[in-house]
mmCIF file as gemmi writes it, N, C-alpha and C atoms, coordinates in Angstrom:
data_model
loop_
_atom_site.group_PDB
_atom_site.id
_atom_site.type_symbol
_atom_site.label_atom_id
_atom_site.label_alt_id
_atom_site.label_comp_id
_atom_site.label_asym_id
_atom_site.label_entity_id
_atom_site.label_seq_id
_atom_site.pdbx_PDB_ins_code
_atom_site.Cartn_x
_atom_site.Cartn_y
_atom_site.Cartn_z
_atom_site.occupancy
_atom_site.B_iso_or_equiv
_atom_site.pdbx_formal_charge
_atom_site.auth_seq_id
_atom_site.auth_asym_id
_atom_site.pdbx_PDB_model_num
ATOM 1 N N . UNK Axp A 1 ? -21.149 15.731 -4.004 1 0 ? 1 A 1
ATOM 2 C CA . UNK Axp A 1 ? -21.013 15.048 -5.268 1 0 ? 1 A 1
ATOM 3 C C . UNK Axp A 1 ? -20.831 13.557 -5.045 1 0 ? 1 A 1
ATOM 4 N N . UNK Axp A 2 ? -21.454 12.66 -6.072 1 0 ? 2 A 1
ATOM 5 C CA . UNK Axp A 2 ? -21.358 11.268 -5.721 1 0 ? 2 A 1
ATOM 6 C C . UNK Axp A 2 ? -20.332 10.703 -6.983 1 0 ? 2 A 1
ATOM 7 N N . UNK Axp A 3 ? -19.787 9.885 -6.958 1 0 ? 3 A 1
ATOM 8 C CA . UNK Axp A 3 ? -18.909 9.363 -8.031 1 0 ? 3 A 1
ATOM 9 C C . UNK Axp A 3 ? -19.861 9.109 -9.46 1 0 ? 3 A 1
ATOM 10 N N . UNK Axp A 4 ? -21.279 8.956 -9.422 1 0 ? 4 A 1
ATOM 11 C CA . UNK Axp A 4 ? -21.804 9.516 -10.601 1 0 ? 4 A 1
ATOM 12 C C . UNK Axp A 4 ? -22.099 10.401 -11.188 1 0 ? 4 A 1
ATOM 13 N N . UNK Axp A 5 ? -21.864 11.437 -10.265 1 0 ? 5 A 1
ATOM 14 C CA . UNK Axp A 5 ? -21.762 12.631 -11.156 1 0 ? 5 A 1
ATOM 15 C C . UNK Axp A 5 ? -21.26 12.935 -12.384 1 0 ? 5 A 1
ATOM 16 N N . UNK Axp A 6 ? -22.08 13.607 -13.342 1 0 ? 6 A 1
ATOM 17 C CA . UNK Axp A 6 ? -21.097 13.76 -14.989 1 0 ? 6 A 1
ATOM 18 C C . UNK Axp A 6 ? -19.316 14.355 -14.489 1 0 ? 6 A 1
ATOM 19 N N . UNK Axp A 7 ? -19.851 15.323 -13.816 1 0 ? 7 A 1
ATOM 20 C CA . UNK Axp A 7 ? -18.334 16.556 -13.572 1 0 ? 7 A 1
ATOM 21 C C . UNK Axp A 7 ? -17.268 15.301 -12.992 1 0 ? 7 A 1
ATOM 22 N N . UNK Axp A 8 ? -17.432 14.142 -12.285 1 0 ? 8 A 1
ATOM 23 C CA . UNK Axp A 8 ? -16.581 13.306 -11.579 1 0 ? 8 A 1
ATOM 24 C C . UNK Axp A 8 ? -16.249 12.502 -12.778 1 0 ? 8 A 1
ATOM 25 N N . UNK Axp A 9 ? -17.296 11.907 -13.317 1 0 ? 9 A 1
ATOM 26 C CA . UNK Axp A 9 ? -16.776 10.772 -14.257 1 0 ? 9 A 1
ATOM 27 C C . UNK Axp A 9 ? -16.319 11.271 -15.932 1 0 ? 9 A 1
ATOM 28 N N . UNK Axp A 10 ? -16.53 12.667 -16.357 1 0 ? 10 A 1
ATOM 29 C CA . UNK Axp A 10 ? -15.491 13.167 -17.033 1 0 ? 10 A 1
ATOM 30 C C . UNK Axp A 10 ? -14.411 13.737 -16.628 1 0 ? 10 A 1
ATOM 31 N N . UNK Axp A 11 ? -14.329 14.081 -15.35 1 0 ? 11 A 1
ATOM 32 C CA . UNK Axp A 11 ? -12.738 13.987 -14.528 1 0 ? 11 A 1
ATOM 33 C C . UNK Axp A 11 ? -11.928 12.912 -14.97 1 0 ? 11 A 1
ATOM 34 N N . UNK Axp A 12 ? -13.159 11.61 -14.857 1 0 ? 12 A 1
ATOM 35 C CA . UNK Axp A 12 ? -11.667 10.568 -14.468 1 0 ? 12 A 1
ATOM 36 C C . UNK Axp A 12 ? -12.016 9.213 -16.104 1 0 ? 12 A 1
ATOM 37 N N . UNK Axp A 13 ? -12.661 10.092 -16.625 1 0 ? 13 A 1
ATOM 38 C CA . UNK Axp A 13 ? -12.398 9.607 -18.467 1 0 ? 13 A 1
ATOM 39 C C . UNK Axp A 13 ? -11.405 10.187 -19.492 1 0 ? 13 A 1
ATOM 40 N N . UNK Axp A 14 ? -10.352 9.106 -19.596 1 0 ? 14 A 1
ATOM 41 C CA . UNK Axp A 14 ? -9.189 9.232 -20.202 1 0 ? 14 A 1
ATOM 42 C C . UNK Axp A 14 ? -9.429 9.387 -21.609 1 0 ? 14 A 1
ATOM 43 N N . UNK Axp A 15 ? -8.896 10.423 -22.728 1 0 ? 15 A 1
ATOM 44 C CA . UNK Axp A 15 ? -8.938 10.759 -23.577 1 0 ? 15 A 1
ATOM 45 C C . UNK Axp A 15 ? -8.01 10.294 -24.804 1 0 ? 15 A 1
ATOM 46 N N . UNK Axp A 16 ? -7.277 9.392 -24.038 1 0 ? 16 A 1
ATOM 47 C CA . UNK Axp A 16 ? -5.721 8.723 -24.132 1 0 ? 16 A 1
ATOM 48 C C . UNK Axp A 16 ? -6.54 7.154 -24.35 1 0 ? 16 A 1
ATOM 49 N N . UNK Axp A 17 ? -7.542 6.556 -23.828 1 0 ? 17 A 1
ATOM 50 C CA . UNK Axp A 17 ? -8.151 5.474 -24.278 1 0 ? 17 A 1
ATOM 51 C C . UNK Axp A 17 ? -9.561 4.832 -24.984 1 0 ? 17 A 1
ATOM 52 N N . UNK Axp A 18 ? -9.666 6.363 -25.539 1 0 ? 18 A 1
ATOM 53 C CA . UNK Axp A 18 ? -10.435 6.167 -26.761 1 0 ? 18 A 1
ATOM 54 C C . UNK Axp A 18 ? -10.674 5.156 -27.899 1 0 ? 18 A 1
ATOM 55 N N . UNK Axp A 19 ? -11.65 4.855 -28.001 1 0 ? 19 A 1
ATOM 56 C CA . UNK Axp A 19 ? -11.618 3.287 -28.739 1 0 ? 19 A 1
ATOM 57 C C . UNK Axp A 19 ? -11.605 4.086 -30.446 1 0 ? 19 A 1
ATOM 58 N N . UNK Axp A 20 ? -12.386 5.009 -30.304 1 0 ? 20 A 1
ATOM 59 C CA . UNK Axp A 20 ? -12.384 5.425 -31.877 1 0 ? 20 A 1
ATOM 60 C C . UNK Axp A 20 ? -11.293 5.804 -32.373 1 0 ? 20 A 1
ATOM 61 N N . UNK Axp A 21 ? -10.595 5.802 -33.631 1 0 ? 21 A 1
ATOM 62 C CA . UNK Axp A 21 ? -9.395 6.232 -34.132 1 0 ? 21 A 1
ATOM 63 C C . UNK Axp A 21 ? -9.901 7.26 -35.689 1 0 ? 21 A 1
ATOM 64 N N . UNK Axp A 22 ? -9.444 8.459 -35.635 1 0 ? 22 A 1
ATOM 65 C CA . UNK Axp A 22 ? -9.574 9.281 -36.926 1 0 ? 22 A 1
ATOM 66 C C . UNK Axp A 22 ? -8.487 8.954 -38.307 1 0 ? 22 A 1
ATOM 67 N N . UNK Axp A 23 ? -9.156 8.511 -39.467 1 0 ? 23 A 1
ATOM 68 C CA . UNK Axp A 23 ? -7.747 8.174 -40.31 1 0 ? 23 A 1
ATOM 69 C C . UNK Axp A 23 ? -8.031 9.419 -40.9 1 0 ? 23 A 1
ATOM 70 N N . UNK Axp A 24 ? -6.582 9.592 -41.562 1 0 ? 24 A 1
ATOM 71 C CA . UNK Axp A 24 ? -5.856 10.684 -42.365 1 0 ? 24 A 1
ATOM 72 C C . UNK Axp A 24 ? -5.363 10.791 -43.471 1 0 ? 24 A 1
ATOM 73 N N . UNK Axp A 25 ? -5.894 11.003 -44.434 1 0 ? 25 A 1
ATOM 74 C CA . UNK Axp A 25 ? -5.591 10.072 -45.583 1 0 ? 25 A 1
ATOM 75 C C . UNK Axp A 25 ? -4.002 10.595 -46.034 1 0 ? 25 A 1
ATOM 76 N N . UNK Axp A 26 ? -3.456 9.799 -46.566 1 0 ? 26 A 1
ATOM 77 C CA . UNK Axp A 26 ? -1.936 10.244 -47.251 1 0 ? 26 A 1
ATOM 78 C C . UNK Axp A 26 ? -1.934 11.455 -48.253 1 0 ? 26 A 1
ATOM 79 N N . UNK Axp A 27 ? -1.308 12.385 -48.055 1 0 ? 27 A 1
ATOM 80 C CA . UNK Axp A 27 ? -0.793 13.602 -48.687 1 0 ? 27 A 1
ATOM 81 C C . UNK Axp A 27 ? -0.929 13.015 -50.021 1 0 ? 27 A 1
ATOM 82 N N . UNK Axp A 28 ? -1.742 13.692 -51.275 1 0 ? 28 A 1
ATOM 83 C CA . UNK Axp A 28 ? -1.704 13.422 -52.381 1 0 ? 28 A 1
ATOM 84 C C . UNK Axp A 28 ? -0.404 14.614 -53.157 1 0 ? 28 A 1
ATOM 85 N N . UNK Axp A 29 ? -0.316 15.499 -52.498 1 0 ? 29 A 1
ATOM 86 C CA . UNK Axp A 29 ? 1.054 16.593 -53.151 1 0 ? 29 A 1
ATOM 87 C C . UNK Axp A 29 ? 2.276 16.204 -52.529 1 0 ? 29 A 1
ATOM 88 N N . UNK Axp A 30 ? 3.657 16.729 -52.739 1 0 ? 30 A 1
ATOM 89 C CA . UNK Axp A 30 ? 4.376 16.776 -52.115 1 0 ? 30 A 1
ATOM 90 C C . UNK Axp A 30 ? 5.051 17.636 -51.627 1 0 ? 30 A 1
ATOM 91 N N . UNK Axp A 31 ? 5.617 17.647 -49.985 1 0 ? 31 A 1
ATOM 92 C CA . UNK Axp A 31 ? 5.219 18.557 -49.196 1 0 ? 31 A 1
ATOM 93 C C . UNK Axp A 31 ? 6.974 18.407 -48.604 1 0 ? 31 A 1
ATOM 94 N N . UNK Axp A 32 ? 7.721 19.364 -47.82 1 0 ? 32 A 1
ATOM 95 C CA . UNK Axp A 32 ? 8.219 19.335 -47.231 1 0 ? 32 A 1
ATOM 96 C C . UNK Axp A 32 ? 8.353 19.693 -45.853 1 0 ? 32 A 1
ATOM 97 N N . UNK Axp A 33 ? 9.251 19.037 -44.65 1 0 ? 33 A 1
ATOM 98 C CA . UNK Axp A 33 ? 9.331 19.335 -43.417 1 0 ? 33 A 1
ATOM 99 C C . UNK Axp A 33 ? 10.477 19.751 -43.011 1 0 ? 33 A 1
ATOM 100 N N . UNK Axp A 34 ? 11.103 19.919 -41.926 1 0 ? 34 A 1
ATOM 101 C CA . UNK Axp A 34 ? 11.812 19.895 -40.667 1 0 ? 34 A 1
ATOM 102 C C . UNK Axp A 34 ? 12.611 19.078 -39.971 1 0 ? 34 A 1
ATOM 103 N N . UNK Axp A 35 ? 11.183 18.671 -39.846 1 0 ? 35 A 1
ATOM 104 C CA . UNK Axp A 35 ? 11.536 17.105 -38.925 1 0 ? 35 A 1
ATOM 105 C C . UNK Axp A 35 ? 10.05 16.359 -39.193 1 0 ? 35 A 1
ATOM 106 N N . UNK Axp A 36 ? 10.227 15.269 -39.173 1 0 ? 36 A 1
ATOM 107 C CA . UNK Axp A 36 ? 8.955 13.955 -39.03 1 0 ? 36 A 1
ATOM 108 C C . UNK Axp A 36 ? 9.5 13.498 -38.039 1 0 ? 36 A 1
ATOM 109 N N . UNK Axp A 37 ? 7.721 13.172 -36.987 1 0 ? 37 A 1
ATOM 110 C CA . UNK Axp A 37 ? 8.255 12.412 -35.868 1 0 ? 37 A 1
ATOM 111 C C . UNK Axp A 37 ? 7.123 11.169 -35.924 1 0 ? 37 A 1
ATOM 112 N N . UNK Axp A 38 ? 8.212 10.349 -35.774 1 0 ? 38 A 1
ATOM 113 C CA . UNK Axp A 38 ? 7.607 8.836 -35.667 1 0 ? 38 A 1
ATOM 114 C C . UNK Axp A 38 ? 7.135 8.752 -34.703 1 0 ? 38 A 1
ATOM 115 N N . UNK Axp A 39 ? 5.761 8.241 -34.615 1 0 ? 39 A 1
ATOM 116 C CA . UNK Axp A 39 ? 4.692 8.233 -33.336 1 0 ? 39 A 1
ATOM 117 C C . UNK Axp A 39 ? 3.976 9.392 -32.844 1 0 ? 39 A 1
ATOM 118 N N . UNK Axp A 40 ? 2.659 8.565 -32.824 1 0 ? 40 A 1
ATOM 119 C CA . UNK Axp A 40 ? 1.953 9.926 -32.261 1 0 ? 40 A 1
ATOM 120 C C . UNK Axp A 40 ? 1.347 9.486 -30.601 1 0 ? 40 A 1
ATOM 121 N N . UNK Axp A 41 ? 2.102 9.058 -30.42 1 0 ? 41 A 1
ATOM 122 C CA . UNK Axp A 41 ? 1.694 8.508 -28.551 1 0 ? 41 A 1
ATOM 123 C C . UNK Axp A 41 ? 2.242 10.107 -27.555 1 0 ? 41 A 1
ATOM 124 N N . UNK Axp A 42 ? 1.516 9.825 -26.657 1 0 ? 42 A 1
ATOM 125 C CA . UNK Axp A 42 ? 2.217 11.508 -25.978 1 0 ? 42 A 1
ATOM 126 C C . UNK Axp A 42 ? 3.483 11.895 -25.824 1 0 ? 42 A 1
ATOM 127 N N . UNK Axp A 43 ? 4.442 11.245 -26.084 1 0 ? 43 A 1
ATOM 128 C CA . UNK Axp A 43 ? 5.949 11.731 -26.099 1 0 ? 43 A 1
ATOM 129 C C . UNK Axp A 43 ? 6.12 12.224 -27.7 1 0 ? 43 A 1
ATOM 130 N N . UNK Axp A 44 ? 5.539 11.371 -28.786 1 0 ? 44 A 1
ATOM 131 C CA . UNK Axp A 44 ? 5.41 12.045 -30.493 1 0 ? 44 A 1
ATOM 132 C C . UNK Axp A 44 ? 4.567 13.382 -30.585 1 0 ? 44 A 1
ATOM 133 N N . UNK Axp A 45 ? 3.504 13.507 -29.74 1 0 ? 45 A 1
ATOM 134 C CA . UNK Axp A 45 ? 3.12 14.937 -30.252 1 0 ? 45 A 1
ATOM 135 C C . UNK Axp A 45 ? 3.738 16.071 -29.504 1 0 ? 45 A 1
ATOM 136 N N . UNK Axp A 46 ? 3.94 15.134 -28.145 1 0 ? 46 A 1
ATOM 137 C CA . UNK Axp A 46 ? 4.682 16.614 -27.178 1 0 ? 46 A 1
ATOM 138 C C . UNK Axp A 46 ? 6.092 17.171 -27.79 1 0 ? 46 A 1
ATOM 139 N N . UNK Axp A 47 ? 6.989 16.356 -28.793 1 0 ? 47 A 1
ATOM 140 C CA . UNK Axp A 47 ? 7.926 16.387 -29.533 1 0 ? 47 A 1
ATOM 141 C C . UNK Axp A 47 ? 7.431 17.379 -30.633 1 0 ? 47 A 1
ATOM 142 N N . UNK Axp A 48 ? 6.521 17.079 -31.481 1 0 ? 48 A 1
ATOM 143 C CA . UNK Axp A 48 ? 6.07 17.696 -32.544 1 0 ? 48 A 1
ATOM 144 C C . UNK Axp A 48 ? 5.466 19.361 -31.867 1 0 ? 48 A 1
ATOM 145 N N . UNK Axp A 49 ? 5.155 19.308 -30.788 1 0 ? 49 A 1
ATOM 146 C CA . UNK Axp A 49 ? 4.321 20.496 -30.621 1 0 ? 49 A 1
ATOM 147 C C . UNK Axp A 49 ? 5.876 21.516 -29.757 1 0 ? 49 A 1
ATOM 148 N N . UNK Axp A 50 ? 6.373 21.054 -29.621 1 0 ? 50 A 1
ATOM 149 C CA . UNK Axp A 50 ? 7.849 21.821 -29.058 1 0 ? 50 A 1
ATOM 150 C C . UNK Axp A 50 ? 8.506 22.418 -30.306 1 0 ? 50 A 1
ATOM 151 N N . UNK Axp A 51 ? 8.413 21.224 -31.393 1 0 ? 51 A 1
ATOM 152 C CA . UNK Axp A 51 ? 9.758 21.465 -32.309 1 0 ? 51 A 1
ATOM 153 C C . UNK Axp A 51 ? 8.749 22.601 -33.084 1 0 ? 51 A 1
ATOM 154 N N . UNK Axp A 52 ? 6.975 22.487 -33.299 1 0 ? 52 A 1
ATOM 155 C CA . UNK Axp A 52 ? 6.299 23.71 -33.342 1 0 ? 52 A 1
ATOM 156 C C . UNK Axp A 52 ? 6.226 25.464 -33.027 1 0 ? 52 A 1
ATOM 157 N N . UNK Axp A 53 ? 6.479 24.639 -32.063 1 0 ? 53 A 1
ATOM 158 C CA . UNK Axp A 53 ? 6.302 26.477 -31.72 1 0 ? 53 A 1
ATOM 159 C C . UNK Axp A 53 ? 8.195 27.227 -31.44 1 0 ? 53 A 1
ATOM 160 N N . UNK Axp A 54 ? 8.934 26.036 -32.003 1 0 ? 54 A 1
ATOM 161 C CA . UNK Axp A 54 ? 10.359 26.752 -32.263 1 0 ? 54 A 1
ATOM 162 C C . UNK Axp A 54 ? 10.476 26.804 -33.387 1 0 ? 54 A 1
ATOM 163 N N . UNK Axp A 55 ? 9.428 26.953 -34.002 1 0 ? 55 A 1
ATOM 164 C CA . UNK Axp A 55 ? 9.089 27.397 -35.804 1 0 ? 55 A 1
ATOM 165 C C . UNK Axp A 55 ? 9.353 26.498 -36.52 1 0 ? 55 A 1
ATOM 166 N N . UNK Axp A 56 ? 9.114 25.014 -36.255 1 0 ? 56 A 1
ATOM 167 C CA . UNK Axp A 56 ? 9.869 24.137 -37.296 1 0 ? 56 A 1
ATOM 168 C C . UNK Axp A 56 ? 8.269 23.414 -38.265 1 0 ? 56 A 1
ATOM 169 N N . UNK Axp A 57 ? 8.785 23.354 -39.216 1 0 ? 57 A 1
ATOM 170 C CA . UNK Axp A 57 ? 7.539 22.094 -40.125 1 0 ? 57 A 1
ATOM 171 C C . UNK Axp A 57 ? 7.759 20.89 -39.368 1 0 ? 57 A 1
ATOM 172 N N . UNK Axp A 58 ? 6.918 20.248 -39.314 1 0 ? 58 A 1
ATOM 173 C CA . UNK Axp A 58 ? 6.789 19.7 -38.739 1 0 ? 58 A 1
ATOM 174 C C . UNK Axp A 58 ? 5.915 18.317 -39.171 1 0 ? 58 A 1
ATOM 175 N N . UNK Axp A 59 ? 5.954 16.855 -39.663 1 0 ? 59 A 1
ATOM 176 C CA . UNK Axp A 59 ? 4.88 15.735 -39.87 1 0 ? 59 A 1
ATOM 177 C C . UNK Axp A 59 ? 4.821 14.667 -38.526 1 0 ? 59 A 1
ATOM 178 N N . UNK Axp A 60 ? 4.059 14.55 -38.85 1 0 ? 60 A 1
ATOM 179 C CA . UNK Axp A 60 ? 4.037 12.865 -37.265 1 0 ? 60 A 1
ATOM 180 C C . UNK Axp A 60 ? 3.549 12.313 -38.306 1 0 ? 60 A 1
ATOM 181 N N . UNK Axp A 61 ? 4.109 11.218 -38.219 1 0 ? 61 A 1
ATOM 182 C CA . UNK Axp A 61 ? 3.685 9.7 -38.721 1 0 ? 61 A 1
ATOM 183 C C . UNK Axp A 61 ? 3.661 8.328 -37.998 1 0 ? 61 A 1
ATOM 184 N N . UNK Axp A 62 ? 2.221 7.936 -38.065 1 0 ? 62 A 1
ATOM 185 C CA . UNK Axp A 62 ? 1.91 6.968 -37.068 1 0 ? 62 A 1
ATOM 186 C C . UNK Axp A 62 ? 1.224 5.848 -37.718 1 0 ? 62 A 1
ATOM 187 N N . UNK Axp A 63 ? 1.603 4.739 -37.226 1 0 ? 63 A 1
ATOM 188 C CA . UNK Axp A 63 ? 1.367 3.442 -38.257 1 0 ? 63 A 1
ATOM 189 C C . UNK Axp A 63 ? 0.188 3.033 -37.812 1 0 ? 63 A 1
ATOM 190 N N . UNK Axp A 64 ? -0.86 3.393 -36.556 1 0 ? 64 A 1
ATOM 191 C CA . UNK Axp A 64 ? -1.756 2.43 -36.266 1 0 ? 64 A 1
ATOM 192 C C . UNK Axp A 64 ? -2.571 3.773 -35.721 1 0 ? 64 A 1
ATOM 193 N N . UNK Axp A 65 ? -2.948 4.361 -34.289 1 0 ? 65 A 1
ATOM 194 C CA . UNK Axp A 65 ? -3.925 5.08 -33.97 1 0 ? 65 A 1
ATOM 195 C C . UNK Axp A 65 ? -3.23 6.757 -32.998 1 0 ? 65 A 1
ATOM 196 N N . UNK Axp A 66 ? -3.712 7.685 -33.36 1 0 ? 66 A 1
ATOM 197 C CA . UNK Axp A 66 ? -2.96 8.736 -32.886 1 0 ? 66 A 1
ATOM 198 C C . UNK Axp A 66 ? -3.608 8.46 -31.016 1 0 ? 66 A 1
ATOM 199 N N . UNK Axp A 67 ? -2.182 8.895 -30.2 1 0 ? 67 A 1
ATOM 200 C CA . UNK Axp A 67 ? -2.554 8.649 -28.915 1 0 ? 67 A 1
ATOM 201 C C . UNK Axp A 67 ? -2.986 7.39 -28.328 1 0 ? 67 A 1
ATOM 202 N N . UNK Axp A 68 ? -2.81 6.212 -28.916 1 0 ? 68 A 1
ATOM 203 C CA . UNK Axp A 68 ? -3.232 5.024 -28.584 1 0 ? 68 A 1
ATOM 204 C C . UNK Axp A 68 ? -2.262 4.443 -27.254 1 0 ? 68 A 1
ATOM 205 N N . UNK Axp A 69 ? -3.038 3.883 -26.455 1 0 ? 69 A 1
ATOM 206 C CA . UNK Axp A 69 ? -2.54 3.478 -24.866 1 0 ? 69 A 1
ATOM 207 C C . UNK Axp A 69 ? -1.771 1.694 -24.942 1 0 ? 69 A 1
């Protein structure tokens, strides 16, 4: 394998520095949670996805891009 290989250089393409950002539009109902976690950088979702699967509701709220470096 040469370092151009696809399999090498999607190895070492970070998913974490994605230029595109998905918006989300604001909840038009109102909804309740758990907990809201401020930030969605990898310590905000790894938070959100813990307090998840210990059954909690759960919102992230992020002021600029989810996962942004």
């Amino acid at each position: 394998m040469t370092a151009g290989d696809a399999s090498t250089t999607s190895a070492l393409h970070s998913l974490w520095l994605e230029d595109s950002a998905t918006r989300y539009p604001v909840p038009a109902d109102d909804r309740s949670y758990d907990a809201v976690v401020l930030g969605a950088g990898i310590v905000g979702l790894t938070t959100a996805l813990l307090l998840d699967r210990a059954g909690m509701r759960v919102a992230v709220v992020e002021a600029s891009r989810v996962a942004a470096a």
